[in-house]
LUMVO-244250 format. One record per atom (N, C-alpha, C, O): residue number from 1; chain; atom name; x, y, z. Coordinates in pm, 1 decimal, padded with zeros to 6 digits. Layout:
<nodes>
(node NUM "A" "CA" (X Y Z))
...
</nodes>
This chain:
<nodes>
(node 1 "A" "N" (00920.4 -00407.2 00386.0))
(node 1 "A" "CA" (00846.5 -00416.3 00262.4))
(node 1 "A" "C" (00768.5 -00547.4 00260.5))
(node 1 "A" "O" (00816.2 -00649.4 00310.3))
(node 2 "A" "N" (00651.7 -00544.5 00204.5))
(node 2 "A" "CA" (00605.1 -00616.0 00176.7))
(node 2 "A" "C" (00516.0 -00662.6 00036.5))
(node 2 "A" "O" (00470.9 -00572.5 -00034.1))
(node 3 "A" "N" (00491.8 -00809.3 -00001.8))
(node 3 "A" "CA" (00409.3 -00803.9 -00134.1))
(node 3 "A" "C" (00276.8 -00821.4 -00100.8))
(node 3 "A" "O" (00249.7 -00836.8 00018.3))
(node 4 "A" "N" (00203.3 -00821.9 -00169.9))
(node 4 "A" "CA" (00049.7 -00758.1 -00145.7))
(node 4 "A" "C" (-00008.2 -00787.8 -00273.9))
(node 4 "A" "O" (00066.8 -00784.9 -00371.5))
(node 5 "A" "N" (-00159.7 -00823.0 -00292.9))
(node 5 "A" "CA" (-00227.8 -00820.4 -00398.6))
(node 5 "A" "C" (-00308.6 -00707.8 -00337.3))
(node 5 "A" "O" (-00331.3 -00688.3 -00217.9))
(node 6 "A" "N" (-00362.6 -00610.7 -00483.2))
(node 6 "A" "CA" (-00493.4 -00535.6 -00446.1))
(node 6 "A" "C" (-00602.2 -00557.7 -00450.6))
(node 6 "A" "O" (-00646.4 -00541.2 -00564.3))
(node 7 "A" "N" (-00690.4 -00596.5 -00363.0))
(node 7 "A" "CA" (-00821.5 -00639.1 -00328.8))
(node 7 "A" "C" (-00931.2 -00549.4 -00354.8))
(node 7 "A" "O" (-01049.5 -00582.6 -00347.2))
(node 8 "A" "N" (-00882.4 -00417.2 -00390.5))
(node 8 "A" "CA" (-01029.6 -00309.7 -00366.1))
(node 8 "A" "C" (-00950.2 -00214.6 -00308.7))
(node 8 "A" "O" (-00834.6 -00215.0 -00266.3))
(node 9 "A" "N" (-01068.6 -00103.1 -00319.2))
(node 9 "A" "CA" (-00992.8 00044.8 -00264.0))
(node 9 "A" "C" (-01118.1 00101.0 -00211.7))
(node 9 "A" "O" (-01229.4 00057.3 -00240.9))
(node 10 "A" "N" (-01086.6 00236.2 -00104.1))
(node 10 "A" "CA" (-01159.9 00267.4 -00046.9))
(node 10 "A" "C" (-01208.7 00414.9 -00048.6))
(node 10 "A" "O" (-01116.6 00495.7 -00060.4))
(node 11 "A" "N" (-01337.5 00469.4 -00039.2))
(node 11 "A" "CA" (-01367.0 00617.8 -00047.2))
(node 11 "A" "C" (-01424.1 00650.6 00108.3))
(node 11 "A" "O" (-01518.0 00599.3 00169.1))
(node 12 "A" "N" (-01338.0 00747.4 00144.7))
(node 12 "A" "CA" (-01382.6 00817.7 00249.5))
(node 12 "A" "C" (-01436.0 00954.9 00252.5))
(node 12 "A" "O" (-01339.6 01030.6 00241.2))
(node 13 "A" "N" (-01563.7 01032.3 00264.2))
(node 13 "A" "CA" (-01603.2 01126.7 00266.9))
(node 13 "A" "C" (-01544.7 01227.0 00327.3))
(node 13 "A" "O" (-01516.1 01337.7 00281.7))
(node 14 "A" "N" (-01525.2 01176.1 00450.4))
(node 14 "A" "CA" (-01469.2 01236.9 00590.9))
(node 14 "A" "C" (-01325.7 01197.6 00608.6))
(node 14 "A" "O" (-01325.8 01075.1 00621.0))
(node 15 "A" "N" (-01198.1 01245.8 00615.9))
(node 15 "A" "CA" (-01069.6 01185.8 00663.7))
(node 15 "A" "C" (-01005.6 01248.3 00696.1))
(node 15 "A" "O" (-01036.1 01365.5 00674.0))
(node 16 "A" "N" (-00888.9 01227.5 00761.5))
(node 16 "A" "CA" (-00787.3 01353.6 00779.9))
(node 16 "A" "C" (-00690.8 01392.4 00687.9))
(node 16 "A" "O" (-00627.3 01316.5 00614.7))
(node 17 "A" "N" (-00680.3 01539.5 00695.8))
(node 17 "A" "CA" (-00621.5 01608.2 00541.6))
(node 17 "A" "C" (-00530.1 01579.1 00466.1))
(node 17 "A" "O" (-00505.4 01639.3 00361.7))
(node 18 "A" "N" (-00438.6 01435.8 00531.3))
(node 18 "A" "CA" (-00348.6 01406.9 00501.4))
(node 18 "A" "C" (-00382.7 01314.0 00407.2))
(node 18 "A" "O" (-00292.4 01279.6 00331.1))
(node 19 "A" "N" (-00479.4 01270.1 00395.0))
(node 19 "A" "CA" (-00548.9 01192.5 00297.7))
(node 19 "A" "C" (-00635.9 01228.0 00177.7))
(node 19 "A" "O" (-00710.4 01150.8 00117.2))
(node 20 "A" "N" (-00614.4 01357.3 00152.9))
(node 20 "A" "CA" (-00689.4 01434.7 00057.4))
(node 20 "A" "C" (-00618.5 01417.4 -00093.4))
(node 20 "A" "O" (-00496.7 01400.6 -00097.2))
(node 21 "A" "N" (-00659.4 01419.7 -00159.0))
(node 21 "A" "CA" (-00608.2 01375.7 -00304.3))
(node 21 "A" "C" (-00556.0 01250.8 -00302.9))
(node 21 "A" "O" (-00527.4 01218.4 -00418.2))
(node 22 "A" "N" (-00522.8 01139.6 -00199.5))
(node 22 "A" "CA" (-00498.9 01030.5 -00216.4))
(node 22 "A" "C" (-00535.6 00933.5 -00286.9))
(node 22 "A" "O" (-00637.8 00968.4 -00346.0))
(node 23 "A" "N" (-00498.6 00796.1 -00321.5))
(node 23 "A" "CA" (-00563.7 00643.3 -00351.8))
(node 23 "A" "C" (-00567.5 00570.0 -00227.4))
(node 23 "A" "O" (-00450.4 00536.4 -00209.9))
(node 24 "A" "N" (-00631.4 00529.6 -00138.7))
(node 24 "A" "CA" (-00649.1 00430.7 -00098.3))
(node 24 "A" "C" (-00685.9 00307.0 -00113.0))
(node 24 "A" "O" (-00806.6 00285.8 -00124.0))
(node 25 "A" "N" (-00617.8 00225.2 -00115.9))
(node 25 "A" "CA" (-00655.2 00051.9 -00146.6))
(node 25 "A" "C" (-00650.7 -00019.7 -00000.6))
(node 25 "A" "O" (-00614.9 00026.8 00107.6))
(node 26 "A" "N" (-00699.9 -00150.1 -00035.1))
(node 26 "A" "CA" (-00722.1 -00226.7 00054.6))
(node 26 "A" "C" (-00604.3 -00350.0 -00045.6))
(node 26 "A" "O" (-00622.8 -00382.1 -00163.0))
(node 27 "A" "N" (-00500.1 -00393.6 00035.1))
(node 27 "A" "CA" (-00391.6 -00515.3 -00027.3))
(node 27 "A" "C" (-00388.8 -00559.2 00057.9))
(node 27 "A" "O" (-00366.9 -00505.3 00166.4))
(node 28 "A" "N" (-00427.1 -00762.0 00019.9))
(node 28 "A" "CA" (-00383.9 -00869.0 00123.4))
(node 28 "A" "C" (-00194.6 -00898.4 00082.2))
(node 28 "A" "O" (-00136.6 -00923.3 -00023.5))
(node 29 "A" "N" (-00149.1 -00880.3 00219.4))
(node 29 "A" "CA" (00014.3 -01000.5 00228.3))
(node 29 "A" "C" (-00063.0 -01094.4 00136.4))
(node 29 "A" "O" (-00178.8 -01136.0 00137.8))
(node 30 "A" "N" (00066.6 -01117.7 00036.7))
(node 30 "A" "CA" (00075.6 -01301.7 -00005.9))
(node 30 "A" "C" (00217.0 -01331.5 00026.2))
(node 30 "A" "O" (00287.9 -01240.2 00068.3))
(node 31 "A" "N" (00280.3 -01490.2 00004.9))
(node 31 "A" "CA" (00372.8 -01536.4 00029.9))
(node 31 "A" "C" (00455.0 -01497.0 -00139.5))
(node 31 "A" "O" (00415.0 -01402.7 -00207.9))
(node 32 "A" "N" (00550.0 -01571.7 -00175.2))
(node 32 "A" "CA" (00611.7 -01572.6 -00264.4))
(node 32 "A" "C" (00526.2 -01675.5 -00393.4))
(node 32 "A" "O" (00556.0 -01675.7 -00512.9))
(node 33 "A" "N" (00460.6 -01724.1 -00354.5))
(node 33 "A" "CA" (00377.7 -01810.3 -00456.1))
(node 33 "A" "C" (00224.4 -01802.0 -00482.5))
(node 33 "A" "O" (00152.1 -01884.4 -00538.4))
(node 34 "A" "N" (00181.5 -01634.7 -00406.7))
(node 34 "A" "CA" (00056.8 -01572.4 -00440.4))
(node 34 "A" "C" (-00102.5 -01652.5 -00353.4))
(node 34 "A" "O" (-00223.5 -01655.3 -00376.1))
(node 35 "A" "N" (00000.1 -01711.9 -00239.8))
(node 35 "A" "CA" (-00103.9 -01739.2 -00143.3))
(node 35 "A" "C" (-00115.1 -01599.8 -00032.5))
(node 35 "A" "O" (-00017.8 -01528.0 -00009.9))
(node 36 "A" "N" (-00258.9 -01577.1 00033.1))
(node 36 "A" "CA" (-00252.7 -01519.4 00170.1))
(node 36 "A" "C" (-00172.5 -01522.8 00265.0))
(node 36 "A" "O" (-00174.1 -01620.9 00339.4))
(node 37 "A" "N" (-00097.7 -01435.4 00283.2))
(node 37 "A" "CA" (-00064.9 -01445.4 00403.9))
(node 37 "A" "C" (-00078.2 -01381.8 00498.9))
(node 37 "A" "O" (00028.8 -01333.4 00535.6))
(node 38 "A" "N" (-00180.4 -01351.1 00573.7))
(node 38 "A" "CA" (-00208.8 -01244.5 00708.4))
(node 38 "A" "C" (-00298.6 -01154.9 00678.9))
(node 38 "A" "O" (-00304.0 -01134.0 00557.8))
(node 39 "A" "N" (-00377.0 -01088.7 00746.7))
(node 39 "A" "CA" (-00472.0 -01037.7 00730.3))
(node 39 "A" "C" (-00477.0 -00892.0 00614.4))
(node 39 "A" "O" (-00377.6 -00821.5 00596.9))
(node 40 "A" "N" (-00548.6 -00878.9 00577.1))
(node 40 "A" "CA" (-00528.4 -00758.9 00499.2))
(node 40 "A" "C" (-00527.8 -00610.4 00517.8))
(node 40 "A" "O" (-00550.4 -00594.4 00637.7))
(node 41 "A" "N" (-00513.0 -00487.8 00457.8))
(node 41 "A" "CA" (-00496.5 -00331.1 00539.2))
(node 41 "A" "C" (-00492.0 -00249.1 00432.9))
(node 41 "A" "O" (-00462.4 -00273.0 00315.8))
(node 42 "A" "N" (-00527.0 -00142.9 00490.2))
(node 42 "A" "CA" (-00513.9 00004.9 00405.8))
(node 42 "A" "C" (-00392.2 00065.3 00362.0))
(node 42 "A" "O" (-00350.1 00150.1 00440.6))
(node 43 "A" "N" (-00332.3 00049.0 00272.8))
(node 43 "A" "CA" (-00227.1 00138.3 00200.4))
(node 43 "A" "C" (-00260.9 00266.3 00078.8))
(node 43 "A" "O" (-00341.8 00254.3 -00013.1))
(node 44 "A" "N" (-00186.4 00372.5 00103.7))
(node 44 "A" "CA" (-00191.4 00470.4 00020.1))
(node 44 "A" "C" (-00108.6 00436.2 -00097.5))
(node 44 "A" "O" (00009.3 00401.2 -00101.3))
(node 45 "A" "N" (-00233.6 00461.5 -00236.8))
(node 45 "A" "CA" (-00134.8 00396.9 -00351.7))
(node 45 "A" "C" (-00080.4 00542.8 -00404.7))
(node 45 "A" "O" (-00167.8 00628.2 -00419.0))
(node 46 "A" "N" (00040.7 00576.1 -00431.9))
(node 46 "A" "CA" (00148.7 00637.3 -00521.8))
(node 46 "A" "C" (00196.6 00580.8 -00662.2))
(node 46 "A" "O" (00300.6 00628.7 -00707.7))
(node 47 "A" "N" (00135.5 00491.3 -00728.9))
(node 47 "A" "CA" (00173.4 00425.2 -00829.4))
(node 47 "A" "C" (00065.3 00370.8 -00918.8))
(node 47 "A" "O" (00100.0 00290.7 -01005.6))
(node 48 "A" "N" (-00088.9 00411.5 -00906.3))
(node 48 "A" "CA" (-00164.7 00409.9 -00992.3))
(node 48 "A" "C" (-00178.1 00270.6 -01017.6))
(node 48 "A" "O" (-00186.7 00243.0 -01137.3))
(node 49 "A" "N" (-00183.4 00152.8 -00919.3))
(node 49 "A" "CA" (-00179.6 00024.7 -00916.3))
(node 49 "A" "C" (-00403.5 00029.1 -00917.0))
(node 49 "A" "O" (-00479.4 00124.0 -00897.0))
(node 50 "A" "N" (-00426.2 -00083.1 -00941.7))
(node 50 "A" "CA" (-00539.8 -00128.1 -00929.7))
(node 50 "A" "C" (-00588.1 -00291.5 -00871.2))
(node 50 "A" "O" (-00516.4 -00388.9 -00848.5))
(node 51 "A" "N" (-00699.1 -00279.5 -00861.5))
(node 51 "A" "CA" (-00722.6 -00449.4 -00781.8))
(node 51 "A" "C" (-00717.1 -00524.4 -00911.9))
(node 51 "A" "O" (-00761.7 -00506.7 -01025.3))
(node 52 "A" "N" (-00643.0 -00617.7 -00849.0))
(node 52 "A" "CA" (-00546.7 -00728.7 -00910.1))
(node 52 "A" "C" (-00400.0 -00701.2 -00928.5))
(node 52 "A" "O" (-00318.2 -00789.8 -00953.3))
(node 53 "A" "N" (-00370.3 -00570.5 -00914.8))
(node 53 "A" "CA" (-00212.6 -00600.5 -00976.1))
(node 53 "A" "C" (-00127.4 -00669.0 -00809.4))
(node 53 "A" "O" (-00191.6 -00683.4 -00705.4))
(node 54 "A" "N" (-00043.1 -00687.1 -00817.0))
(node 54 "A" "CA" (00046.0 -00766.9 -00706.2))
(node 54 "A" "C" (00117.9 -00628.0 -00714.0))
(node 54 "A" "O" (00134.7 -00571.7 -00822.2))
(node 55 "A" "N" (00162.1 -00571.9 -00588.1))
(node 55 "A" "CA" (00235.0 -00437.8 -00574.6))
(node 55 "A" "C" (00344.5 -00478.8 -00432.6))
(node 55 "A" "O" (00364.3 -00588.5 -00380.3))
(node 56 "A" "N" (00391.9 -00366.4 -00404.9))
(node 56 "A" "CA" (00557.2 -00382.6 -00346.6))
(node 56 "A" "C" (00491.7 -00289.1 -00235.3))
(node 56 "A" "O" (00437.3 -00199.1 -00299.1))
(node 57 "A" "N" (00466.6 -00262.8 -00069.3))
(node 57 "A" "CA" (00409.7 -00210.1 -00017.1))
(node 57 "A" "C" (00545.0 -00162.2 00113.2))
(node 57 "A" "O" (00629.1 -00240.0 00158.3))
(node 58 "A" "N" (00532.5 -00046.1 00141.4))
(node 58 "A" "CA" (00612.6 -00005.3 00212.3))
(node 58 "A" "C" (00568.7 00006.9 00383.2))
(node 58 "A" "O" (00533.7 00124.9 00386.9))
(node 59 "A" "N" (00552.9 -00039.8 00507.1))
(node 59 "A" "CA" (00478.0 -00039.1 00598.0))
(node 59 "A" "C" (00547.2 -00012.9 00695.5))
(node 59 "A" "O" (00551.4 -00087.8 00793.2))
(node 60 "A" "N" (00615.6 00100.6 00686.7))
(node 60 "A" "CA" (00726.4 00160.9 00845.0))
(node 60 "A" "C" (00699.1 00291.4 00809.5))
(node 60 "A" "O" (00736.2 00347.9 00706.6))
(node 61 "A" "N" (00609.6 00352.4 00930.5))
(node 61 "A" "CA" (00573.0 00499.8 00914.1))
(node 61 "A" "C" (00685.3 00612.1 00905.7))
(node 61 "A" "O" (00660.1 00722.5 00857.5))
(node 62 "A" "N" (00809.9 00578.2 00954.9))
(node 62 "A" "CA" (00929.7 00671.5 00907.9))
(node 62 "A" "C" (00932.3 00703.5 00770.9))
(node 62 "A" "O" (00912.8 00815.6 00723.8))
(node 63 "A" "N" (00964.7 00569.9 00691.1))
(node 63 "A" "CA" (01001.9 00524.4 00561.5))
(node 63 "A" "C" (00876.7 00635.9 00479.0))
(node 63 "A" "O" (00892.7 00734.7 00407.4))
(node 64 "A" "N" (00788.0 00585.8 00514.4))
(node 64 "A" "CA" (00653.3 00644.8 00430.1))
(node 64 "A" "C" (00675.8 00852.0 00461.1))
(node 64 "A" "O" (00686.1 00934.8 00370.6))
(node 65 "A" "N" (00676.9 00874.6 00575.5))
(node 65 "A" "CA" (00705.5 01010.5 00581.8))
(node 65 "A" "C" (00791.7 01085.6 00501.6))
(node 65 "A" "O" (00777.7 01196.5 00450.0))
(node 66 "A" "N" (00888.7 01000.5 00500.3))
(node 66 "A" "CA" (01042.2 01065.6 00412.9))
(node 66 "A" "C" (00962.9 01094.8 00265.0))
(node 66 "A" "O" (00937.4 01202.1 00210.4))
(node 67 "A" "N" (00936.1 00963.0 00225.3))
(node 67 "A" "CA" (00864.1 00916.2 00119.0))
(node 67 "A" "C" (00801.9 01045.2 00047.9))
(node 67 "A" "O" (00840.3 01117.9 -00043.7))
(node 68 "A" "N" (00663.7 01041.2 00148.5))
(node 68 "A" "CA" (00538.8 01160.6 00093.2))
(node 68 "A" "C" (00581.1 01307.2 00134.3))
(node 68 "A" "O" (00516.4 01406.7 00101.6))
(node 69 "A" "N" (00712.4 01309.7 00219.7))
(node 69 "A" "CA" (00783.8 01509.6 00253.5))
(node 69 "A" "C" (00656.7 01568.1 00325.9))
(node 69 "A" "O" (00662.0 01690.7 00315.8))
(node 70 "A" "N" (00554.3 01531.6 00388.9))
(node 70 "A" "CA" (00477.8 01578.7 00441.2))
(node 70 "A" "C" (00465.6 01609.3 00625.6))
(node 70 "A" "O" (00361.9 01607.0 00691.9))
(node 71 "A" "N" (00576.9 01631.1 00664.7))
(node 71 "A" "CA" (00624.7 01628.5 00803.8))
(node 71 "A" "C" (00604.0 01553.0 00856.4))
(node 71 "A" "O" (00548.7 01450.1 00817.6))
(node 72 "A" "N" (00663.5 01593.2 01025.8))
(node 72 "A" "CA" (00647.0 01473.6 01099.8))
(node 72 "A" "C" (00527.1 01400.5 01133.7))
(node 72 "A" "O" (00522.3 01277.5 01131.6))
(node 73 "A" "N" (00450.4 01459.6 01158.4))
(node 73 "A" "CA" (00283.5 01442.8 01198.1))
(node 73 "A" "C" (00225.9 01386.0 01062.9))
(node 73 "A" "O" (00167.5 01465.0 00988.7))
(node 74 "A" "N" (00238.4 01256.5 01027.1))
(node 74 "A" "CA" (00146.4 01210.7 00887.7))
(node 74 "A" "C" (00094.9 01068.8 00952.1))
(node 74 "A" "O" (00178.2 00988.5 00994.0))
(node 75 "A" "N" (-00038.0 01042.6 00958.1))
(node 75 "A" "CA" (-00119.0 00960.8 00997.0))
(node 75 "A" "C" (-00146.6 00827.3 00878.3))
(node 75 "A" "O" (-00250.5 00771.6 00842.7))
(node 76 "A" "N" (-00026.5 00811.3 00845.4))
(node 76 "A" "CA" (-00006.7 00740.4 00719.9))
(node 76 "A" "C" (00101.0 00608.7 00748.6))
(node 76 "A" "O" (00217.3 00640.7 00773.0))
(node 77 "A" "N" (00073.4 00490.0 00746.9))
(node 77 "A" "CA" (00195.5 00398.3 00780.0))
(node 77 "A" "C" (00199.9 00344.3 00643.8))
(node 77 "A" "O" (00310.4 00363.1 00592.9))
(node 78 "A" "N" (00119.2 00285.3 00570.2))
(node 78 "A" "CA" (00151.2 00191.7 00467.7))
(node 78 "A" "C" (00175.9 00296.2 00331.6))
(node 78 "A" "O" (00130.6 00410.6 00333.7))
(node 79 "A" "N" (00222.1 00264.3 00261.1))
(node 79 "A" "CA" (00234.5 00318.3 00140.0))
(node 79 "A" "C" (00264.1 00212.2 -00001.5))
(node 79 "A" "O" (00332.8 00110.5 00007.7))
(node 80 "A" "N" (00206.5 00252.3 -00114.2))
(node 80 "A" "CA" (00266.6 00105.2 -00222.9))
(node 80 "A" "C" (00329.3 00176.9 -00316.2))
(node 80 "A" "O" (00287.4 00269.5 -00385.6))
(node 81 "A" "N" (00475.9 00104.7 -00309.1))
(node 81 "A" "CA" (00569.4 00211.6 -00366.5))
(node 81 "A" "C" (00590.5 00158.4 -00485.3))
(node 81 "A" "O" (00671.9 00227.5 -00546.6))
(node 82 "A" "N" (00536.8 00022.0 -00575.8))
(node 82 "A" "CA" (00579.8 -00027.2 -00632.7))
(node 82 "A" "C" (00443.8 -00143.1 -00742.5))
(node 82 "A" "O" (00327.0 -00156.1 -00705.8))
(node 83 "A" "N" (00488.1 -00194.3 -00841.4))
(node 83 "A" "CA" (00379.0 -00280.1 -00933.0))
(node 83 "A" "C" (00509.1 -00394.4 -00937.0))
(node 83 "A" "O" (00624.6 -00391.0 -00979.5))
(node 84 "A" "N" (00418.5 -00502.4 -00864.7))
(node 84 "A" "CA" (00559.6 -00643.4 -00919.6))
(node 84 "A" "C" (00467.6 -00670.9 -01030.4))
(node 84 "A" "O" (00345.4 -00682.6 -01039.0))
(node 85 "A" "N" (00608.2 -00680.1 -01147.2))
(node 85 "A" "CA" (00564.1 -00782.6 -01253.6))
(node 85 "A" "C" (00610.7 -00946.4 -01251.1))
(node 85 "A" "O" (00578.9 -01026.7 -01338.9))
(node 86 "A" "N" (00679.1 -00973.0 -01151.5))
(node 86 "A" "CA" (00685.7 -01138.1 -01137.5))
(node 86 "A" "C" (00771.6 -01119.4 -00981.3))
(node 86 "A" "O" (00835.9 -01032.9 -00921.8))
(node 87 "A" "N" (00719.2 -01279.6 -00958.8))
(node 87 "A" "CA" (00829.7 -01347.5 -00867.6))
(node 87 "A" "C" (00858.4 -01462.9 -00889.5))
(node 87 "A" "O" (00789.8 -01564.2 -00903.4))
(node 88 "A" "N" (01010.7 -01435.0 -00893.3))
(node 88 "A" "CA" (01063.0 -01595.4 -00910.1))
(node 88 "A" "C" (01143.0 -01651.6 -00780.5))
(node 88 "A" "O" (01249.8 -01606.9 -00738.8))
(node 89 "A" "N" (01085.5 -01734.6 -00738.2))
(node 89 "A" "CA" (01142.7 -01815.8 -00633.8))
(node 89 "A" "C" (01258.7 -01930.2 -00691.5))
(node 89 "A" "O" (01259.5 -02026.2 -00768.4))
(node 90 "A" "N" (01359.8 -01853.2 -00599.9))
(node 90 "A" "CA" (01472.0 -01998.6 -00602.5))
(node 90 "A" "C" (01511.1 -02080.4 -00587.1))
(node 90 "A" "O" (01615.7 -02110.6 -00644.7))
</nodes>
């Protein structure tokens, strides 16, 4: 898992079917104190998140399969399973 801000989302005309009725966003990694951390990527949103919210991102293509019940063959690794409303560091 990872945390993530949403940066933007993306429309594809053309994709594979597994991506049909989807959200796609674009979320950068941040650290625990809402800096960058590492480059940013495509996740499928399940949670109606938008750019700006900070979300909970799931990025192990097993995990995500179970997830969406869409068999073995899903061309899908990231998924955002989640909206953080805070982090508190200890």
């Amino acid at each position: 898992m990872k945390i993530c801000r949403v940066i933007g989302n993306v429309t594809a005309a053309v994709k594979h079917p597994a991506f049909d009725g989807q959200k796609l966003m674009i979320v950068q990694p941040i650290d625990p104190h809402g800096q960058d951390a590492g480059s940013s990527f495509l996740a499928v949103d399940r949670v109606q998140s938008g750019p700006g919210d900070t979300v909970l991102v799931m990025s192990e293509g097993n995990g995500v399969r179970q997830l969406m019940n869409m068999g073995d063959i899903l061309p899908i690794r990231s998924l955002v399973v989640g909206v953080v409303d805070s982090v508190d560091v200890g």
